[in-house]
N, C-alpha and C positions, 0 to 999 in steps of 0.2 A: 430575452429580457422580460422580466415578471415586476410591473407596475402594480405599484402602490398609491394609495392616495389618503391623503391627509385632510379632512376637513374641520378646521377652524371654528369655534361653535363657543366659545368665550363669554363672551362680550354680554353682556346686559341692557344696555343703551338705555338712552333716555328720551329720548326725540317721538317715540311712535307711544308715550305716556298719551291713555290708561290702559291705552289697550296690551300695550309691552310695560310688564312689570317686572321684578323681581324674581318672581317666579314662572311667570312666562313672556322669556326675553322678545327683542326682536325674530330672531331666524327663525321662530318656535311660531309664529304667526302667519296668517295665511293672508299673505300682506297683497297678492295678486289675483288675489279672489279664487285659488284652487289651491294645493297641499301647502301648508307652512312649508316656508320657504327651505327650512333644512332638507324637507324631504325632496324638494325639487335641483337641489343642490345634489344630492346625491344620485337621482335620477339622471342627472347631466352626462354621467360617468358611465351608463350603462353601456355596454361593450367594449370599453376600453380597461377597466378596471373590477374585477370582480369583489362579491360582499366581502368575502373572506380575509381580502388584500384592502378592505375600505376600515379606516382607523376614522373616530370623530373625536377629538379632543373639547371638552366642555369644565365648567366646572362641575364641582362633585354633588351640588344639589341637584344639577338637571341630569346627572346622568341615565336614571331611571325614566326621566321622560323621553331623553333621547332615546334611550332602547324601544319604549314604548313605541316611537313614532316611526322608526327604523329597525320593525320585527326581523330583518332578513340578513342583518350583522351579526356575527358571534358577538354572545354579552363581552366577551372581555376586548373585544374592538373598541370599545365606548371607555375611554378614559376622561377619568375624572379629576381631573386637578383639585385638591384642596382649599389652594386661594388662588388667586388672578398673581401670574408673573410675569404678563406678554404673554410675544409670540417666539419670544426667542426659545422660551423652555418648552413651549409647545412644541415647537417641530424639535426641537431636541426630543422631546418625551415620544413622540411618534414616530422620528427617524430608530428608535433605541426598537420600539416595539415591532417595527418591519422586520430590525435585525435580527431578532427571532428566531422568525421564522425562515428567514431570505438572506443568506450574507451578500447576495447582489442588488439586495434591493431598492429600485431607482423606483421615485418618490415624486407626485404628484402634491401642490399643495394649495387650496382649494375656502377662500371665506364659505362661509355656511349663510350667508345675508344678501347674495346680490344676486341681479338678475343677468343671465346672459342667452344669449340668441342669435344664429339657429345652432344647438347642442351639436351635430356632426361638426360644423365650422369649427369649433370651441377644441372636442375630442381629438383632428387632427391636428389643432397647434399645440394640444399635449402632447400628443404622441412626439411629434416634432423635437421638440423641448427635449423631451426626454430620452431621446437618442440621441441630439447632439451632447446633454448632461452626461450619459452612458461610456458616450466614445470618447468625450475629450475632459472628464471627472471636471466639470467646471459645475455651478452654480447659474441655470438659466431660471430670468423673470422674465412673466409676458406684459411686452410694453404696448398699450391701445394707441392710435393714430387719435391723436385731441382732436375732439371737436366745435371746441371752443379755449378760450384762454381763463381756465379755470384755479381758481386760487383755493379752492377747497381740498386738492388732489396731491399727490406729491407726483412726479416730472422727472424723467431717466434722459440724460444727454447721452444721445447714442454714439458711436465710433465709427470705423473701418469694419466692413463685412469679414464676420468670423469664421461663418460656413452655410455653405448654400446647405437648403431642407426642402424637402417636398413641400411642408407647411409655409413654407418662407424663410425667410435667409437671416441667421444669427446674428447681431451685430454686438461686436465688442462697448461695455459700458465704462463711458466717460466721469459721470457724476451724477447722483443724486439730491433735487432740493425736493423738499418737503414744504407744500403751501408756502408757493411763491406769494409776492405779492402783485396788485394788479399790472403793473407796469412790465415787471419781469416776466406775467406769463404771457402776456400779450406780443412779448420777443420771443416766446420762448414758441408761441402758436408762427408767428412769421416764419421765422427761423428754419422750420421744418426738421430739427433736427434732434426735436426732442418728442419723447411720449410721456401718458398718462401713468402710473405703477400702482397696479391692481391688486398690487397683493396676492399672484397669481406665480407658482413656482414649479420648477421640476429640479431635482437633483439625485442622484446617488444617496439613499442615505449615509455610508460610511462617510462618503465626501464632506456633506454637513455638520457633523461632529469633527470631522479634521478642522474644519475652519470655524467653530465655534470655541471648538477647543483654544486655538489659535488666536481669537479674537475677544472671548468672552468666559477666562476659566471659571468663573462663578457662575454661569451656569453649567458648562462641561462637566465640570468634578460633582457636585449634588445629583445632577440626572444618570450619571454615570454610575454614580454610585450604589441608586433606587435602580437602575435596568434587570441585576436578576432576581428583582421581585418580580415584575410585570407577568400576568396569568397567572400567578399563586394568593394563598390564603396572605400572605406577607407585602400586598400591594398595597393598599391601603397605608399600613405604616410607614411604609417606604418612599412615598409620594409624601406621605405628610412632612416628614425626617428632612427629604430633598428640598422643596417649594417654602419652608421654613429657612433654608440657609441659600435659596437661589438667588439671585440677582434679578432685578425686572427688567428687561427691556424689549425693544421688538425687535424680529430676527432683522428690518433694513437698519437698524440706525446700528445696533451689534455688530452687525455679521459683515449684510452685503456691501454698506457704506465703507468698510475699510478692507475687502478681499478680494484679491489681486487675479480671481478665477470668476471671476461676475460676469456674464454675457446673456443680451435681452433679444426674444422673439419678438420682434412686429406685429402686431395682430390687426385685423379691423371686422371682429366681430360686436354685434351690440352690447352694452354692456350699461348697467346702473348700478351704484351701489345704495338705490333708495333710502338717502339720508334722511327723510323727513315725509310728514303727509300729503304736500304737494307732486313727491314723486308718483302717486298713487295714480292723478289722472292719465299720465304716461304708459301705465299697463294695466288699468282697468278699463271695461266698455265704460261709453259714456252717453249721456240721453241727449237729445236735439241740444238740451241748452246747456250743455258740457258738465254735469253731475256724474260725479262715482261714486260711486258706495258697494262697501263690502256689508252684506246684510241689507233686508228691505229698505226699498225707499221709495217715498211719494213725497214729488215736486210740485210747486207750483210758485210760476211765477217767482224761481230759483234757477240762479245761474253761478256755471261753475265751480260747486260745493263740493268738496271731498265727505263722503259719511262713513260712518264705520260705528255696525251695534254687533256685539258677540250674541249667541243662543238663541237667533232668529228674532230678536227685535227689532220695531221698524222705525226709522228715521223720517221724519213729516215735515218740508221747508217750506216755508212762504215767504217769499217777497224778499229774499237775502241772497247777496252772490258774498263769492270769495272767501266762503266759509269752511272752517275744518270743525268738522261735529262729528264727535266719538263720546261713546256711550260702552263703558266695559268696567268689569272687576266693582261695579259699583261709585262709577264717578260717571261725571257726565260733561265734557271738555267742548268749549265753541271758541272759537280764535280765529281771527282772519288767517288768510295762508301766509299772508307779505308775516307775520310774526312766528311760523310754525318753527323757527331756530331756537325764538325761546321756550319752548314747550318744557325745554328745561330748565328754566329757571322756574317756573312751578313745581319740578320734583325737585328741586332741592330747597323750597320752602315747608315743602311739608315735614321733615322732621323740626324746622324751627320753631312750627307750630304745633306740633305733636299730633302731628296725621300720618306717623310711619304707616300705620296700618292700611293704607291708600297705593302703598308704593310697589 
C-alpha cells in the first residue's frame, strides 16, 4: 500500500489580518513561533508519506510560494487552482493526480492550518485510516474526542464498531451536523457519542471519485475532464477550463454527508485549528505575566497580550492586559482578544474605504 497525502492549502482567511493577507495567507505564517505552519504540516507526514507521493493543493497565486517554502516536492506536486471551488474539487483535483502515477492509490488528506500533537500519535491514526479505507474501499474521517461542547466545529455521530485497528477501532457514521448550536452541543458532549470533524481524511483515491462522481457530477465531469493535462504544458488550461464550469462545495457537505461508505477513526490526539489570535497564547512561550509574541517583545506592567511584528520588529507594552497587537504588511492592529472574531469585519471595510492595498 503506497500513501499519498493531500494537503489543503486554499483558504486565505481573514482572522490573523495584517499579518495574514492576500498574499501571504494564514498556513503561510509562522503562526507558532517556528516554520509557517504549511511547512509544519508537511513535516507531520515524515515517514509515513514521502515528497514525491505529497500533493499541496493552493490557489494559483501562491503556488510559487508554496514550492518556495516546500523545496523537497516535485514542482508539479503543488497545484494551483485558478479560483477557490472548495474542497470538494480539491481532493477531486489531487485524488486525479495520485492516479497518475498510482492506480492504488490510497489518499491521506490533510488542512495546511492546524496544529497537531505528538506527530507519531497523529501518523499511526493515518496509517490506521488508511488501511481500513484500503480493505473495505470506504471513505475514513478522523473524529477528535470533544473537549468541550463547542459550536464553532462541526460534530460526527458515531455508530456500531466497523473494525477494530491497531490505531483504534473504526466506527460506522450516523450523521453529520455542522456548528451546532449551544444547547445541542452541550448534548452532544454529554452524550458521548459524538466527535469533533477535523477535516482529517483517508481513502482510496479511485473510491473518492466514485462517490463524487455519484454525489456531485459537477464537479466529477469538469475535474475529470482537465486529469490528462496534469504534469503537462496543457495544465494550466485545463484547470482553468475545469474550475470555470465546477461546482463549489466542500467535500463533507458533497460527498461525505450523503455516502453510504462513510466510517470515522476516534482519535485523541491534540489538535487546534488556531482560528483566531487568542489561539496563539495556547502554543507560544509565555513571560511570568502570560504575554506571547511572535517577534521581540518588552513588557511592562502588561498582562496577557498576544504581539506579533514580522522582520524583527519590537513590540513595547505598558500598563494594558488582554491586548492583540500585530504590526505587519504596513498596518499596525490593537483590539482586545474578547473581539479578535471581528478582526474581520475591519478586512472587509477596507475595500469600502478604498484601503484594498492594506489587504
Amino acid at each position: 500500500m503506497n500513501i499519498h497525502a493531500a494537503v489543503l492549502a486554499g483558504g486565505s482567511g481573514t482572522r490573523f489580518w495584517p499579518a495574514g493577507t492576500l498574499d501571504v495567507p494564514k498556513q503561510m505564517l509562522p503562526l507558532t513561533g517556528g516554520e509557517p505552519l504549511i511547512c509544519e504540516t508537511v513535516a507531520r507526514l515524515r515517514g509515513l508519506v514521502t515528497p514525491e507521493r505529497t500533493f499541496v493543493v493552493t490557489g494559483a497565486r501562491y503556488a510559487d510560494r508554496v514550492r518556495t517554502l516546500l523545496p523537497q516536492l516535485p514542482r508539479d506536486n503543488v497545484l494551483g487552482e485558478p479560483r477557490p471551488r472548495n474542497t470538494a474539487a480539491a481532493c477531486a483535483l489531487a485524488a486525479h493526480r495520485a492516479l497518475r502515477d498510482d492506480a492504488d492509490a490510497v489518499m491521506v488528506v490533510l488542512p495546511s492550518d492546524h496544529v497537531i500533537a505528538p506527530d507519531d500519535e497523529l501518523r499511526a491514526q493515518l496509517l490506521t485510516a488508511c488501511e481500513r479505507a484500503n480493505a473495505a474501499r470506504t471513505l475514513v474521517t478522523l473524529g477528535l474526542t470533544p473537549r468541550f461542547a463547542a459550536t464553532g466545529y462541526g460534530w460526527i455521530e458515531t455508530g456500531a464498531a466497523a473494525a477494530p485497528g491497531a490505531g483504534g477501532e473504526v466506527r460506522a457514521v450516523t450523521r453529520f451536523t455542522e456548528k451546532p448550536d449551544r444547547e445541542t452541543a452541550e448534548a452532544f458532549l454529554a452524550g458521548g457519542g459524538h466527535l469533533w470533524n477535523l477535516g482529517l481524511f483517508a481513502w482510496r483515491a479511485d473510491v473518492l471519485l466514485e462517490e463524487i462522481a455519484r454525489h456531485q457530477p459537477g464537479v466529477a465531469a469538469p475535474l475529470a475532464a482537465a486529469a490528462p493535462a496534469l504534469g503537462t504544458a496543457d495544465e494550466p488550461a485545463a484547470l482553468a477550463a475545469a474550475f470555470d464550469a465546477c461546482t463549489s462545495i466542500s467535500i463533507d457537505h458533497g460527498v461525505l454527508e450523503h455516502s453510504t461508505r462513510i466510517e470515522c477513526l476516534p482519535c485523541g490526539f491534540e489538535w487546534d485549528d488556531l482560528g483566531a489570535f487568542p489561539a496563539l497564547l495556547r502554543h507560544l512561550p509565555t513571560d511570568a505575566d502570560g504575554n506571547a509574541a511572535v517577534g521581540p517583545l518588552l513588557a511592562l506592567d502588561a498582562r496577557g497580550c498576544v504581539a506579533f511584528s514580522e522582520d524583527g520588529d519590537m513590540t513595547a507594552l505598558l500598563g494594558v492586559s488582554d491586548l492583540i497587537v500585530v504590526h505587519a504588511n504596513g498596518v499596525t492592529l490593537v483590539a482586545p482578544l474578547t473581539r479578535a472574531e471581528d478582526v474581520r469585519r475591519l478586512v472587509a471595510e477596507l475595500a469600502a474605504r478604498g484601503l484594498e492595498r492594506f489587504r
